[in-house]
Every structure is written in structure tokens, then in C-alpha cells.
N, C-alpha and C positions, 0 to 999 in steps of 0.2 A: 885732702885726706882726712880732716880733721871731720868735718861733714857727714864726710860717707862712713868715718869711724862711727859717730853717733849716732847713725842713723841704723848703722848693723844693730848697736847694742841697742836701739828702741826697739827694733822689730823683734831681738832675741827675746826681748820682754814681753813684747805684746803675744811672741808663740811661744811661751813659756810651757805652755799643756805639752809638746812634744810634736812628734808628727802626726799628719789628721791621716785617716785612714781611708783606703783608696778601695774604690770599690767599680764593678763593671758598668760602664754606662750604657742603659740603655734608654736612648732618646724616648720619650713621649709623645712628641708633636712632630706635624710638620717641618715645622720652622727648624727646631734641630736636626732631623734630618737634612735640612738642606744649608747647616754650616754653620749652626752656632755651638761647639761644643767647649767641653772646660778643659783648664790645664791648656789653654793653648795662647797666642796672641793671635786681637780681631782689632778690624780696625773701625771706627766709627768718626763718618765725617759729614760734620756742617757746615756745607762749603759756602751758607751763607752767614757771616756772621751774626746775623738776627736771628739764626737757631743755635747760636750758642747754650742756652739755658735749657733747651730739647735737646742736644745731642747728651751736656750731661745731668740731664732727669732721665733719658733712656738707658748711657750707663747704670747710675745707680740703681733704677728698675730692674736692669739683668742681675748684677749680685745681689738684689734680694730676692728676684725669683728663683735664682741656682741657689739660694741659700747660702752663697759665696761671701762669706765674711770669716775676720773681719776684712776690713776694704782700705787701702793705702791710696789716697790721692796725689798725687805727685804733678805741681802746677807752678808755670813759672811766673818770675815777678810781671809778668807783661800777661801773661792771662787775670792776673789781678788785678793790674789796670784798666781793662778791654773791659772783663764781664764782671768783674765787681768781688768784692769778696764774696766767701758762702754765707749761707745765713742758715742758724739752726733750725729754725721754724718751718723752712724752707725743705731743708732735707726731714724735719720729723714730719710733713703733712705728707713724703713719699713714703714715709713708713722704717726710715733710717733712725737710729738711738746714735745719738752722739758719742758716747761710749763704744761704738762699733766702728768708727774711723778715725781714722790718723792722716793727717790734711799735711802734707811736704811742700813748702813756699822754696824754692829757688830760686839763684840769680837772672838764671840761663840756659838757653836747651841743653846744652852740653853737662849743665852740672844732674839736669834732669835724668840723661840719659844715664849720667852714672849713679845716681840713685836710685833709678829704674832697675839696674843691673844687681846692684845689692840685693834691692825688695823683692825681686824675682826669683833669689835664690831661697827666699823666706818660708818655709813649709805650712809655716802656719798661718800663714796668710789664705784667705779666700780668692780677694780678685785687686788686681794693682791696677790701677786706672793713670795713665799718665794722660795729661790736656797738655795740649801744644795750641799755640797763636799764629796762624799764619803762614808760610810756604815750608819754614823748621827743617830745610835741608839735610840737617844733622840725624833727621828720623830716616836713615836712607835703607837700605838691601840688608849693608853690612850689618847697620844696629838692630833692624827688627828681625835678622838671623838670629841673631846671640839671644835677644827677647825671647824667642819659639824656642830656643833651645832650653832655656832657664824655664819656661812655665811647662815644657814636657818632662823635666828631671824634678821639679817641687812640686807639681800639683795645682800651682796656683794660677786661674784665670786670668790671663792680661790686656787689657782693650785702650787703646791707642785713640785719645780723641782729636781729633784734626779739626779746628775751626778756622773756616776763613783761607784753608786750603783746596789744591785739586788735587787727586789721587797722583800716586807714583807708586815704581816699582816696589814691594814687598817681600817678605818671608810671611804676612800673613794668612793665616787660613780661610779667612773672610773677610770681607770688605762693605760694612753698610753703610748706607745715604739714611742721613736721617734731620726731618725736617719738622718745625711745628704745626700745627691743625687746630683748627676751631673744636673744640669738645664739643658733647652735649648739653644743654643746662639740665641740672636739675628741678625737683618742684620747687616751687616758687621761685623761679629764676636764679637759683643760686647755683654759684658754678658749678663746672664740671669736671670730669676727672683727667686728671695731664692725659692728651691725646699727642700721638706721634704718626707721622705718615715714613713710613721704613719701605726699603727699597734695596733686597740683597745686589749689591753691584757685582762682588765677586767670592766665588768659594771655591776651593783648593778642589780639584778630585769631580765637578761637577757645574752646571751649567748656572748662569744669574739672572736676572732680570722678576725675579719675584718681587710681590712689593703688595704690604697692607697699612691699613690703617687701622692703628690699634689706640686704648683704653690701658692706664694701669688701674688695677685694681688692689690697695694698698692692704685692704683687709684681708682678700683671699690669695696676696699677693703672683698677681697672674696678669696677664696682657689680654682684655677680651675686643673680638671685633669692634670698632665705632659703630655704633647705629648710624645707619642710613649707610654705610660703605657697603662695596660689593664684595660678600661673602664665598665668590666664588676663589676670590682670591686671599679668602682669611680661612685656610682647611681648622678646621675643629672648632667646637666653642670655645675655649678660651687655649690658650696656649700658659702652660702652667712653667713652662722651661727650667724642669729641677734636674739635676742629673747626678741625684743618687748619693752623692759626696758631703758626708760631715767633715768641712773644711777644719774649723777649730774648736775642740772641747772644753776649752777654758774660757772663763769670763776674759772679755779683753781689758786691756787698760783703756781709764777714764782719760784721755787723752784727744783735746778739741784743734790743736795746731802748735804746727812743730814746723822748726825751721828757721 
């Protein structure tokens, strides 16, 4: 209780500005059209462990293209085992200010889920991203019900990352596979921009099996086609995925890990 206490009063701090103000979505792209929308829980999953670092470069690519900050990570002591601590350098070359997340180290799924449950309630949050390691039984029907419920009443975006797992039964609204890709180089051989090959598996209300291979693009923050991928399956130039919503007014707290 002591935890979940501290963790109500960080976030009450971090939305200090009050409630963000809610506004009608309408989708831009494809891609939203077909079930990425906000205020809801999605789930993204790397069901090989070696996309772990792709599935969450792709989270945080989505709350900065929804504009969905600030952004609560909520990860337990065993994903920091697996894939290592974050690294700042890491999130500022995606286009993340360290001051724009609050990083939640827990024991255990169970203590996860109940922090999840708080964060969720949090209005002034953007987008709550919980990483889970492995099969996480405890992320079942029942907990991603109460999830969708909490990010339909706050506003706030929820995405569920599963690494190392197979898909199970959900309340979520979507369901994506996401995997890593060789980028493009740039001139002079120098690298290229994080590439992600995505694959909607399932969306609430409508059909799945779409699937691109996408570019972030940290400057214009937006997802555009890979070159050399087939276009027929990446509808627009870039997919800009904002939906409308100024999650939080206020500067956030300068806050790099908690927990």
C-alpha cells in the first residue's frame, strides 16, 4: 500500500496542471482508422525476445506521435534483467526529453498491475506503457477489463508491451506484432532511422492482418514508409498518428526513475 501510496502522490504531481482537455477525434490516417486510437488499452507484442528494444522504441514512437505525454513506464525487476536498464541517450535520439517520463521499477507483475491501476486513473497523464517479460499470466481478461475501463474514464492512452510472450484472451482494442528491420543507411553509411515491421493482429469492431514496414521520423515526429517496402500496404505518406488531444498543460516534473 505504501508503493501504490507514493506513486498516486507522484503522478498527482506530475498532473498538477489539472485535467487535459478532451477534444473529438478524428483519425488522420489509415492506420488509425483501422485501431490505433487514444484513451484506450492496445497491446504490443515481441513475441521474440530479440525485438524487445523494437517493441519499446515503437511504444514510445506512438506517444510522441499522439502527442501523448507525459508517459509513465511501469516495468518490472525482470524486464530489467532481460533487456537491460534504459538509457537516456537512447530515448533522446527517439525524440523523448527525459523530463517527459517517469520510469516505475517493480518487484513483480502483480505489484505492476496495481500501479498500472493507479496510473490509469491519472488524467494527466498522456500514455501509461506497462512491459511485462514473458507468459505474465496475471495480465489476463479480468486486468486488461479494469485497464480499458480506467483509460476510457481519464483519457489516458494505455499499451500493454508483451515481450517474449504469445497473445491471450483480452479487453484490448488492438493487438500489434511488432518486430525489428534493417533501416535504410544514410549518406555516408551512417545509420538509419529506427525501422519497425508492424502487423495489426487484432482490432476490436473490425478485421486484422494489415501489416507495414515503417521509418520513425523523430523530427517531423511521424512513421513514414521504409523505402524499398511495398507501398501498397503503407496507405498515405507518412502516417502522422495525432489525435487531436493536449494530454497535459503543464511542464512535467524533472523526474528520470522512481521506484
Amino acid at each position: 500500500m505504501h508503493e501504490s501510496s507514493a506513486l498516486i502522490t507522484r503522478l498527482r504531481s506530475v498532473a498538477a496542471g489539472g485535467v487535459a482537455a478532451q477534444t473529438d477525434v478524428r483519425p488522420p490516417s489509415a492506420w488509425l482508422e483501422q485501431g490505433f486510437v487514444p484513451a484506450q488499452l492496445h497491446e504490443l507484442y515481441a513475441c521474440d525476445q530479440g525485438d524487445a528494444a523494437s517493441g519499446a522504441g515503437f511504444a514510445i514512437a506512438l506517444a510522441l506521435a499522439a502527442g501523448a505525454l507525459p508517459l509513465v513506464w511501469i516495468r518490472t525487476e525482470a524486464c530489467e534483467r532481460q533487456a537491460g536498464r534504459l538509457h537516456a541517450t537512447g530515448l533522446a535520439e527517439l525524440g523523448l526529453d527525459a523530463d517527459r517520463i517517469v520510469v516505475v521499477v517493480v518487484a513483480d507483475e502483480a505489484a505492476a498491475l496495481r500501479a498500472a491501476a493507479d496510473a490509469a486513473r491519472c488524467t494527466g497523464l498522456g500514455t501509461l506503457l506497462i512491459e511485462a517479460w514473458g507468459r505474465a499470466p496475471g495480465i489476463d481478461l479480468t486486468a486488461t477489463r479494469r485497464l480499458m475501463l480506467a483509460a476510457e474514464t481519464s483519457g489516458v492512452t494505455v499499451l500493454s508491451l508483451r515481450v517474449g510472450a504469445e497473445p491471450t484472451p483480452s479487453a484490448a482494442a488492438s493487438r500489434w506484432g511488432v518486430a525489428s528491420v534493417a533501416s535504410s543507411a544514410l549518406e555516408a553509411g551512417a545509420p538509419g532511422l529506427p525501422a519497425f515491421d508492424i502487423e495489426l493482429l487484432r482490432r476490436r469492431g473490425g478485421p486484422p492482418g494489415a501489416r507495414w514496414r515503417v521509418e520513425w521520423n523523430r523530427d517531423a515526429k511521424c512513421f513514414v514508409p521504409l523505402a524499398g517496402a511495398d507501398r501498397a500496404s503503407l496507405p498515405g505518406a507518412g502516417l502522422p498518428l495525432a489525435p487531436g488531444r493536449a494530454v497535459a498543460r503543464h511542464p512535467a516534473a524533472f523526474v528520470r526513475r522512481a521506484g
